[in-house]
C-alpha positions in Angstrom: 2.6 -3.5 14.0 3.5 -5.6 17.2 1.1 -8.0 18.7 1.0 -7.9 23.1 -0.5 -11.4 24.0 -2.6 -10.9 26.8 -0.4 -13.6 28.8 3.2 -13.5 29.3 3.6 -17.3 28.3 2.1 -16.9 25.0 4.5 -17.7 22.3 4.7 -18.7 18.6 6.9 -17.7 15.6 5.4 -15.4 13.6 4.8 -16.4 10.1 4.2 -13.4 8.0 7.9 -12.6 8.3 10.4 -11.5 5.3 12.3 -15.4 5.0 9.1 -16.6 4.5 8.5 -14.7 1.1 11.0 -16.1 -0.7 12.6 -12.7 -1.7 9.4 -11.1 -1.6 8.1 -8.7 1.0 4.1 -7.3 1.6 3.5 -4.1 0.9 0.1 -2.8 1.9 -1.7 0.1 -0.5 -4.7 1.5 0.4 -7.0 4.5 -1.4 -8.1 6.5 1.4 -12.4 8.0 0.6 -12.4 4.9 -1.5 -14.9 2.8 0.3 -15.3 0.4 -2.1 -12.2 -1.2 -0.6 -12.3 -2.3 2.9 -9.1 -2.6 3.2 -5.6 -2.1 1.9 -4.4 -4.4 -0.6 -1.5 -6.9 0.1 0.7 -7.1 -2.8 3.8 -9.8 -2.5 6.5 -7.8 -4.3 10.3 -7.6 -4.9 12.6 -4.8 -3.0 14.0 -3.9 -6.2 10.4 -3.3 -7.5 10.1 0.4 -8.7 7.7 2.8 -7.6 6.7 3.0 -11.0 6.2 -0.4 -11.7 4.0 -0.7 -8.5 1.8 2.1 -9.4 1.3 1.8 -13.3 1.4 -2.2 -13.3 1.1 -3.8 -10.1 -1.8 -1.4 -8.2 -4.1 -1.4 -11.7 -4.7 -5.3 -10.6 -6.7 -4.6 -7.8 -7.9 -1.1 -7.9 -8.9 -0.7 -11.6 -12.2 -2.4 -10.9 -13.3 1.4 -9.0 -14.9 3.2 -11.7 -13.0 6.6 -10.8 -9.8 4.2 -10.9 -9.3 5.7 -14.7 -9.4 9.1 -13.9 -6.9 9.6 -11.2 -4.5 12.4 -11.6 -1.0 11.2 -10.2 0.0 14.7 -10.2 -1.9 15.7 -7.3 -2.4 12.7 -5.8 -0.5 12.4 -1.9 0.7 9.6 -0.3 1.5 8.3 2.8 3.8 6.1 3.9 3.6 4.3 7.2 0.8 7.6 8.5 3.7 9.9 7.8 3.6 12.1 4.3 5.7 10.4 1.5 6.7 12.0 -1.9 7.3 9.0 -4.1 10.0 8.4 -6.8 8.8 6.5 -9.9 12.4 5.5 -10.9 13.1 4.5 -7.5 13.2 1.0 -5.9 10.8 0.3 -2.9 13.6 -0.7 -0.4 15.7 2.6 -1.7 12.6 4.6 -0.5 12.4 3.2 2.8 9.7 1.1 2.1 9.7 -2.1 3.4 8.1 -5.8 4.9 4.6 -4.7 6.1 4.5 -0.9 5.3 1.3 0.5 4.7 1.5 3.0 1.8 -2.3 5.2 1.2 -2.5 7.4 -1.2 -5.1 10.4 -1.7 -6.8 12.3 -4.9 -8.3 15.7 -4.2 -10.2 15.6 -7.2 -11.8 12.5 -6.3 -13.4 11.3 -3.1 -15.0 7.9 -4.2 -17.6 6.3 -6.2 -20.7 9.8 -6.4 -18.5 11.4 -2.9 -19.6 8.4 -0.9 -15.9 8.6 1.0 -17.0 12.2 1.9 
């Protein structure tokens, strides 16, 4: 998401950009009703990463500590990438699905709407 300074001459090179990864690029996951987290996780990853790989080995790091974590059904759960409805493919790369440097991916379970419906 752009930054507007509030004066014109404000400038400075950004430093969260792609080169500055070294191949990597941040991708952003958040579990929406999940209040435990107060934010979305940053995770440095390849392109090339799978969806897969992201969800089954990559997102366990941060959100297994969630004691509903366990129980999520991948089936129904809905995502969103960027605030705009994504159906992810597991045997797909990130970049292949459009996802890239900064996007925000959330994802929703119906069955589940955090720790005793406190995201309710």
């Amino acid at each position: 998401m752009p930054v507007v300074a509030i004066t014109p001459d404000y400038k400075f090179e950004a430093k969260d950009r792609f080169e500055n990864f070294h191949g990597n690029q941040i991708v952003y996951v958040g579990w929406d009703h999940h209040l435990m987290f107060c934010a979305a996780f940053a995770y440095p990853l390849p392109p090339t990463t799978t969806f897969a790989d992201l969800r089954d080995k990559v997102m366990p790091e941060g959100f297994a500590v969630h004691p509903e974590y366990s129980k999520i059904n991948w089936e129904t759960a809905t995502w969103l990438l960027d605030n705009e409805p994504f159906k992810p493919q597991l045997d797909k790369s990130l970049e292949e699905q459009g996802i890239g440097h900064k996007s925000l991916l959330r994802f929703q379970t119906p069955e589940l709407k955090g720790y005793k419906n406190a995201g309710v």
